[in-house]
N, C-alpha and C positions, 0 to 999 in steps of 0.2 A: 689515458686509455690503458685498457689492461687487457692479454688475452685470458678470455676465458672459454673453459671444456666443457663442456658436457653433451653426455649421450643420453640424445633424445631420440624417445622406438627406435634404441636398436643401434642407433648409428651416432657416430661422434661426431658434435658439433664443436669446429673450434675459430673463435671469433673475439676483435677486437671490441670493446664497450667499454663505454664511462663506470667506473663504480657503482652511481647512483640508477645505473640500467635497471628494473624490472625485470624478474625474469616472462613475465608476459610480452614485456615491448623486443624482448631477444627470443621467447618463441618464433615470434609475427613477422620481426623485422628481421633479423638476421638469418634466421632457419627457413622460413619463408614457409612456416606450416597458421595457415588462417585460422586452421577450426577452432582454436581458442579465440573464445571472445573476450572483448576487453568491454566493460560499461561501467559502473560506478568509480572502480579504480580507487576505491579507500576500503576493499576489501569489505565490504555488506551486503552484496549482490548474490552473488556464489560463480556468475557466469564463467568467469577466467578459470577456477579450478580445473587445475591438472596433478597428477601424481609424482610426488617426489620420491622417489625408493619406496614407490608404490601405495605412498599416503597421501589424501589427499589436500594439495595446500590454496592458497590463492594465490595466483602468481601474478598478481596487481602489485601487491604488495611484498614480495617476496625477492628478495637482491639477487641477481643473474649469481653475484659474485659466493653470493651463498650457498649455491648451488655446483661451484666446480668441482665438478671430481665426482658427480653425484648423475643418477638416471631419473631420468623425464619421460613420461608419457604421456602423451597428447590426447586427444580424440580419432587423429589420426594416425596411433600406435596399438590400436585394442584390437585389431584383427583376430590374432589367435588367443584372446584371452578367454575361458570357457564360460566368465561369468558375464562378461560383456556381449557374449553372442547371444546367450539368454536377454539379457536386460534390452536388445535391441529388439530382438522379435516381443518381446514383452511389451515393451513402447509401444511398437506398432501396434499390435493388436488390443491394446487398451487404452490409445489414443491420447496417448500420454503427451503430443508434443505438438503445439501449434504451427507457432511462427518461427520454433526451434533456437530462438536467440541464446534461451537460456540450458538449452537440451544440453552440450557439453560439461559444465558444471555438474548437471544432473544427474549425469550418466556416471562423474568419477563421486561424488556422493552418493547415490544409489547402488554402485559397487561395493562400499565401504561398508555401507550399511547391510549386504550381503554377507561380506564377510566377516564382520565382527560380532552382528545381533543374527544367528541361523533363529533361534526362538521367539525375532522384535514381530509383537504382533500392531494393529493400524496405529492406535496411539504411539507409540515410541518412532514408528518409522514417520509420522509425521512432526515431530520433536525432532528427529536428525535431518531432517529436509529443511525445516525452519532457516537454518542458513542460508540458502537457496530461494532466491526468488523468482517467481512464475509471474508472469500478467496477463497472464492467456487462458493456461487450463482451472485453474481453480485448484489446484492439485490432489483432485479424484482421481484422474487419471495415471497419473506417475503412484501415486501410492495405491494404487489397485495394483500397476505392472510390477512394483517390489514386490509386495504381499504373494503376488501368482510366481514368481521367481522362489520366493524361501519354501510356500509350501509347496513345490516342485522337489526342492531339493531336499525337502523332507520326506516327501513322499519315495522320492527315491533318491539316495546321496549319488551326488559324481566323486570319483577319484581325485580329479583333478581338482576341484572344489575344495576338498578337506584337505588334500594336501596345502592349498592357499591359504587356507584359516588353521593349520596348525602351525604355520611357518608367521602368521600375522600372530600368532599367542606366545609364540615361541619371541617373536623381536622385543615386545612389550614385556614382557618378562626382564630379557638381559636390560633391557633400556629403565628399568623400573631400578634393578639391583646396580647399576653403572652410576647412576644419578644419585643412589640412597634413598629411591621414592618410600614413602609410607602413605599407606593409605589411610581414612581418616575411619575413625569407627563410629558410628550411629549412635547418638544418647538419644532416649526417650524423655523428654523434658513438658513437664505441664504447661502452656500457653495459657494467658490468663488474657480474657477479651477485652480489649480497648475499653474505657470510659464512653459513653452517649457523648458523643459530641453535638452539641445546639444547634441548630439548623441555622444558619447564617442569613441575615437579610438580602435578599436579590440587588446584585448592586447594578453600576453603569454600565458600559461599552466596556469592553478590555474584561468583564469581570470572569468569563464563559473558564474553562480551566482549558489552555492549551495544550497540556499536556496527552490529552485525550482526542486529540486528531489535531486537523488543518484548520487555519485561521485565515477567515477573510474579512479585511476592513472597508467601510465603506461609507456612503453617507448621503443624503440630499438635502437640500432647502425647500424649505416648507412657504409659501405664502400667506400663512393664518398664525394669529400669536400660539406662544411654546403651551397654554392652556387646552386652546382648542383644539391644535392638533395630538396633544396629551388625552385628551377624553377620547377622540377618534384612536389610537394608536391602541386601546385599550378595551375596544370592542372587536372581538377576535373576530365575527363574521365579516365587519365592515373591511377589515385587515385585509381577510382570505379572498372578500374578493378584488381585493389591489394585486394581488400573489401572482404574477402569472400560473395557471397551472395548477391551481388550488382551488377545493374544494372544500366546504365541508359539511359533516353529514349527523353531527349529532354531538350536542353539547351539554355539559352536565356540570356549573360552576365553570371554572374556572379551568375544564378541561374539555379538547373537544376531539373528538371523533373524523375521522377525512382521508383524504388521497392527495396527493403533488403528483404531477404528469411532468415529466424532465423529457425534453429531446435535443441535443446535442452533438450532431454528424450523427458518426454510429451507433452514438449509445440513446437508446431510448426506453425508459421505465417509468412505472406507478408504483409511488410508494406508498403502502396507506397501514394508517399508526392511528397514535394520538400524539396529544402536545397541552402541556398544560405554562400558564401565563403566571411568572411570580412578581408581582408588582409592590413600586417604591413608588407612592405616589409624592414623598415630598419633595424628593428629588427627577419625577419626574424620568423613571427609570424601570426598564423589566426584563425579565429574559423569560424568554420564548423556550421550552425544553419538548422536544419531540422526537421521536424513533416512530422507524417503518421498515415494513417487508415489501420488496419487489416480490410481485407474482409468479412473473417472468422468470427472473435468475436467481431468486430466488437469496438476491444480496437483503443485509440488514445496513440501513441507514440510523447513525443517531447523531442531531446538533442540539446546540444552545446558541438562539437567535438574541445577543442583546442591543439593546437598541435604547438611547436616551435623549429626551428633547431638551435642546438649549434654546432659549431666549436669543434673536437678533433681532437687538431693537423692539419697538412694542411690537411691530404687527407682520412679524417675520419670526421664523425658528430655524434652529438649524437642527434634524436629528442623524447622530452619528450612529453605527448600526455596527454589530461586528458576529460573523458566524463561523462558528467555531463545530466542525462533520467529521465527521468516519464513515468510514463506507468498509464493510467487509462481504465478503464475496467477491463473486467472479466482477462484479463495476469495481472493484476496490483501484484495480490498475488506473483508471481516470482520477484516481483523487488527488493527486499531487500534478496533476501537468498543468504547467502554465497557462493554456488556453482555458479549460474549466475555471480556474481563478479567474478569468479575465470575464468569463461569460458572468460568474457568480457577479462581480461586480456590476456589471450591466444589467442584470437581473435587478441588483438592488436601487437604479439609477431610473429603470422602466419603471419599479413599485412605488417610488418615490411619485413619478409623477403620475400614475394612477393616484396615491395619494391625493394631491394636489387637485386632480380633474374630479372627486368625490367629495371633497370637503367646499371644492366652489357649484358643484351641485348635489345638493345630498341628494338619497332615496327618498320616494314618496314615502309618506306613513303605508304600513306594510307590503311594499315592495323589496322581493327577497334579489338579494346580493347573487350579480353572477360572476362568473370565473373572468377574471381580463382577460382579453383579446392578447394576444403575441405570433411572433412570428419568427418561431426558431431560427429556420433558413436561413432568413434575414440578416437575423443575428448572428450565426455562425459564421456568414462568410462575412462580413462587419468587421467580427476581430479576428479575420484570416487579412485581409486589406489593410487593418491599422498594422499588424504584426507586419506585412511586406511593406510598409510603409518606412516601417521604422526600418528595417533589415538596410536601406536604401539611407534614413540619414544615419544611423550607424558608422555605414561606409562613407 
């Protein structure tokens, strides 16, 4: 244990802590000021940002011990800061702040961004927010109330304001000449465009590029040999209507036209795209490629569905399935929670056996394909009960 100082708004904090302390966990814990928040804790969030000699750092990741002898400000140290009174009435009246988890980070980045870009017009001010993650507003509204804050103070300057930003140009200077900084200079250099690269064959499951969103695996058993359900898997209307939630509305080769209806607790949208089918018939393999716009929220959806039948046994298959989504916009906050994964697989475990209930009775000769029956609800509070299931053998 070590003591350590610092003055946080104003007043000197002096407190015993492990080296390995956080200066976040010695805001919270020791100083006993909440309004920083703590979530990711590997510094990729932005929530924890607080000011260090008036910079803004993460204090996730940021050593208590590195900080002694040094000034902190919180969220709850902006009272009389003149840029901070502005950026709150700014908030408010451009609704910049939901559920507020992430508003304190916000507010010591949206300072920052005050003070060093007076000129940063939408694009850049959302380039310096990028650090900062929102799951709520979309961030139109935080980068509207920056934007109204700079041409304010263009409109008319504050004193107090230029004083802030010559005294921030003024630090960066000495700290520039102290270090031996050089800055790098600009070559104009000719870029010469990549070679065509050959379109690669659609491969199996796994083949989707993860790199490009979230990855969900999954898989059913098929009751019909790996042939027949292969010719079935590859007629995209018979597919859509195994989909919970799919439709579709116009096909042209090997692309087709349609909508997906997602409901999920709160969140509930229609995405409608296209999606076109690149098929491996000797292995018995495709990927499914589709993007869509929500109406509603006006989010863009894009995955790659692949999916490949195995042989069990003659008159059994097994196909494994893997979907690989992005989601941006305001849905984007559900794409990574565990629950959504767990529904995605249930989804694929419901289609499976649509599957299964349409290849043991086909459609009459032209009887058109309808949407499967499901039952969100159902299913939502399903894997709310498996989840407190397990919480219970866990423990």
């Amino acid at each position: 244990m070590a003591e350590i100082s610092i003055q946080v708004n104003g007043r000197q904090q002096k407190h015993e802590a492990e080296p390995r302390t956080h200066l976040g966990d010695f805001i919270r814990e020791k100083s006993r000021l909440t309004g920083t928040n703590l979530s990711c804790e590997h510094g990729v969030c932005g929530a924890c940002t607080v000011l260090v000699d008036g910079r803004p750092v993460r204090s996730c990741i940021t050593f208590s011990g590195a900080c002694d002898g040094h000034e902190v400000t919180t969220l709850e140290g902006y009272d009389d800061d003149p840029i901070m009174s502005r950026l709150r009435t700014a908030f408010s009246e451009k609704h910049a702040l939901q559920c507020g988890f992430c508003t304190p980070g916000m507010l010591a980045t949206s300072r920052d961004i005050v003070l060093r870009l007076p000129d940063a017009d939408e694009a850049r001010v959302r380039i310096e927010l990028s650090g900062n993650i929102c799951r709520c507003t979309g961030y139109q509204g935080i980068t509207a109330a920056i934007l109204s804050v700079l041409q304010a103070l263009r409109d008319q300057p504050d004193a107090q304001v230029e004083a802030l930003r010559a005294a921030v140009v003024q630090n960066v200077q000495q700290d520039w000449n102290q270090n031996g900084f050089t800055t790098f200079e600009a070559v104009q250099e000719e870029v010469q465009a990549p070679a065509p690269v050959a379109a690669a064959a659609p491969a199996a499951s796994g083949s989707a590029d993860k790199g490009k969103g979230q990855a969900i695996q999954g898989g059913f058993d098929a009751r019909f040999p790996a042939d027949q359900v292969w010719a079935f898997m590859k007629d995209l209307p018979k597919v859509a209507g195994c989909l919970p939630g799919a439709m579709i509305e116009s096909q042209e080769g090997a692309t087709v036209q349609g909508k997906i209806a997602i409901k999920f607790g709160p969140m509930s949208a229609a995405f409608k795209g296209n999606a076109t089918l690149e098929e491996d018939n000797e292995r018995r393999a495709a990927v499914l490629r589709g993007e869509g716009v929500d109406s509603l929220s006006q989010s863009r959806a894009r995955g790659d569905v692949s999916f490949q039948v195995n042989p069990d046994g003659q008159e059994r298959s097994r196909v494994e399935v893997e979907l690989v989504y992005s989601l941006q916009g305001p849905l984007a906050q559900f794409s990574r929670s565990g629950l959504v994964q767990d529904f995605v697989r249930r989804m694929i475990a419901e289609f499976g056996k649509n599957v299964n209930l349409r290849l043991e009775k086909p459609l009459a000769e032209g009887e058109e394909p309808v949407v499967a029956e499901f039952n969100p609800v159902k299913m939502f509070f399903s894997i709310l009960w498996d989840r407190f299931k397990g919480l219970f053998r866990r423990s």
